[in-house]
C-alpha positions in Angstrom: 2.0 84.1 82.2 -1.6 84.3 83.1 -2.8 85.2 86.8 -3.9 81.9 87.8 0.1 80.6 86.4 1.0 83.3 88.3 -1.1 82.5 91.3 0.3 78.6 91.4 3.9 79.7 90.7 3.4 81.8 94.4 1.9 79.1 96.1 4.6 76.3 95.3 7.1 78.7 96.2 5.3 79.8 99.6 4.8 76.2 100.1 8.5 74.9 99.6 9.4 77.8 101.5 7.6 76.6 104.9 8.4 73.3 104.0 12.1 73.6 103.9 11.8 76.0 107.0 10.0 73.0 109.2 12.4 71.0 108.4 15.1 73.1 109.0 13.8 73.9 112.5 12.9 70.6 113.4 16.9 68.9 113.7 17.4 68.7 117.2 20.7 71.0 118.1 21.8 68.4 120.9 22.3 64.9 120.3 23.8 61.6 121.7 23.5 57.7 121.3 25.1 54.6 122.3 25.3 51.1 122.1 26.9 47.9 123.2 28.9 47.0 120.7 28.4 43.8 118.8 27.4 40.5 120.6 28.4 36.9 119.7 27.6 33.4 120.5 29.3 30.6 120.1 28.8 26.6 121.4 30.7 24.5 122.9 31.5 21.0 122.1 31.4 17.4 123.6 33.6 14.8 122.2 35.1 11.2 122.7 37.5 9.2 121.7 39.4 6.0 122.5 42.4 4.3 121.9 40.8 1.0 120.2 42.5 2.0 116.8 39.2 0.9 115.2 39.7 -2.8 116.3 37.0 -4.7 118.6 38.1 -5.8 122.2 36.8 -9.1 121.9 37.4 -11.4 118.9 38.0 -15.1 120.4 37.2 -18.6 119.4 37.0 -22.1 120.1 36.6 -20.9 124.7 36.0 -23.7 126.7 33.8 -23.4 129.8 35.7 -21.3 132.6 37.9 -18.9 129.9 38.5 -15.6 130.8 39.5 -12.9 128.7 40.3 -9.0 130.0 40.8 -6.2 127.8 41.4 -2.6 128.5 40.5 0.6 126.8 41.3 4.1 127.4 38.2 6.7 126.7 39.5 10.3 126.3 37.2 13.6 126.9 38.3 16.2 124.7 35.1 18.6 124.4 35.5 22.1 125.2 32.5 22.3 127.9 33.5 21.0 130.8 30.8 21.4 133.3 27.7 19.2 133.4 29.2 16.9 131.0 28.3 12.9 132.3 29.6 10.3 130.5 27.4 6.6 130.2 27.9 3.5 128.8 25.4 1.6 126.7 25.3 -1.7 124.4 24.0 -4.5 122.3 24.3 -8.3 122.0 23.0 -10.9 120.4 23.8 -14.4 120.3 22.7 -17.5 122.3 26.5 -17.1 124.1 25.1 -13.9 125.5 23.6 -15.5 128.8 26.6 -17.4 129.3 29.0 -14.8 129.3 29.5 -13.4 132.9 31.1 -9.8 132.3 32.6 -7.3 134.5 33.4 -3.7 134.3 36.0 -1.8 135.8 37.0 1.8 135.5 40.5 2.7 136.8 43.7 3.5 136.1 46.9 2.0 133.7 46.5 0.0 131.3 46.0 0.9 127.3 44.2 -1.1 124.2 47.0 -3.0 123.8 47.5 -4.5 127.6 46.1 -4.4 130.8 49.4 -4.2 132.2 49.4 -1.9 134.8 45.8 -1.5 135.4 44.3 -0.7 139.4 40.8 -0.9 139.5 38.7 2.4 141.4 35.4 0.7 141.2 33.5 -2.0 139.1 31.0 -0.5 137.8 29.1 -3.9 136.0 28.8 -7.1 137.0 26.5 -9.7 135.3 25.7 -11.1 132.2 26.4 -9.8 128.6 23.3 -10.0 127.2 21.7 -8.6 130.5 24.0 -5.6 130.3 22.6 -4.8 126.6 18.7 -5.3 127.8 19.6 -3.6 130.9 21.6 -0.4 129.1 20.7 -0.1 125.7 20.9 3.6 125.2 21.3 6.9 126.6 18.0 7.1 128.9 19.0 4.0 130.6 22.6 3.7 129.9 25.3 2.4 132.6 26.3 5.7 135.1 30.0 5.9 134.6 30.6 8.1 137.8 32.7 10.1 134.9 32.2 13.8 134.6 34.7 15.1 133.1 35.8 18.7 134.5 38.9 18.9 132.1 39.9 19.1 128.8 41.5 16.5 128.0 41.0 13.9 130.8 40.8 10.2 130.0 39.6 6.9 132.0 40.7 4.0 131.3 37.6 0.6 131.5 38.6 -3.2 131.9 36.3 -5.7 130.5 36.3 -9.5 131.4 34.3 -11.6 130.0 34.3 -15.7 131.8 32.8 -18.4 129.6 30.0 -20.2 132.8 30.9 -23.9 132.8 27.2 -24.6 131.7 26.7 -27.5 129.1 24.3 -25.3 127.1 27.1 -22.9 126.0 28.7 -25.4 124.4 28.6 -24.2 120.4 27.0 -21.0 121.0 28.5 -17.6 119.4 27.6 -13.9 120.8 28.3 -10.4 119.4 28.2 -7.2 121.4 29.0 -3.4 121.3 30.0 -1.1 123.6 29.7 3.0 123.8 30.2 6.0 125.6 28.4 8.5 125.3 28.9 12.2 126.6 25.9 14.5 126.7 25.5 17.9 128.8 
């Protein structure tokens, strides 16, 4: 080996040798962490249901002026939040019937889908036309205030309908379609 071989081989060793000694000195002897274990998020829900079975409230023919029909259904909360949850109703018609259809709305008590039976009123919430109420509440923004916000899971209300044919000539051979919903939003 030739002095300058020599020579490297003694500064590689010198140099691993304070290399290894740095880092051996530089491990701290005392140590200690901790943390808050693992965090987790999850949402809630909102949901609705009611006991029309798929089936419309309303499917009549051949009403002469001054008919009345009632129909009740029963709207069920099940979401799991349960605070700042409101509950609105909203529409659509259309039809030349519409403006000759007087409706009313009642949220109460009793009463299912399949009869009224049983059925005490709390308040009415609507009263006037059914093409009114679908101008009037067409969505969510200005949708019908229910007075429902349900606090509990589940907890159900229960809304009659009654639609009166106006003894007006002109809605003689008219037709009219609407839609209901409820909608739940926090």
């Amino acid at each position: 080996m030739t002095l300058l071989g020599t020579a490297l081989l003694a500064s590689a060793i010198a140099a691993a040798s304070v290399t290894f000694g740095v880092l051996q000195t530089s491990r701290a002897a005392f140590t200690a962490s901790t943390d808050d274990g693992a965090n987790n998020w999850t949402t809630g829900s909102v949901a609705l249901t009611d006991d029309d079975g798929g089936s419309v409230m309303f499917n009549a023919t051949n009403l002469a002026g001054g008919a009345s029909l009632s129909k009740c259904i029963v709207v069920t909360y099940s979401g799991s939040l349960t605070t700042g949850v409101a509950v609105k109703l909203h529409g659509t018609a259309s039809g030349g019937l519409g403006e000759y259809l007087d409706l009313t709305v009642d949220e109460g008590t009793g009463g299912t889908f399949a009869s009224c039976a049983g059925f005490t009123a709390n308040s009415t919430i609507y009263t006037g036309e059914v093409d009114d109420f679908a101008t009037d509440h067409s969505g969510w923004a200005n949708g019908l205030a229910t007075g429902w916000s349900p606090n509990a899971n589940p907890t159900s209300r229960v809304f009659r309908f009654t639609v009166t044919v106006q003894s007006d000539n002109a809605a003689q051979s008219q037709t009219a379609s609407a839609t209901y919903t409820w909608e739940a939003q926090v």
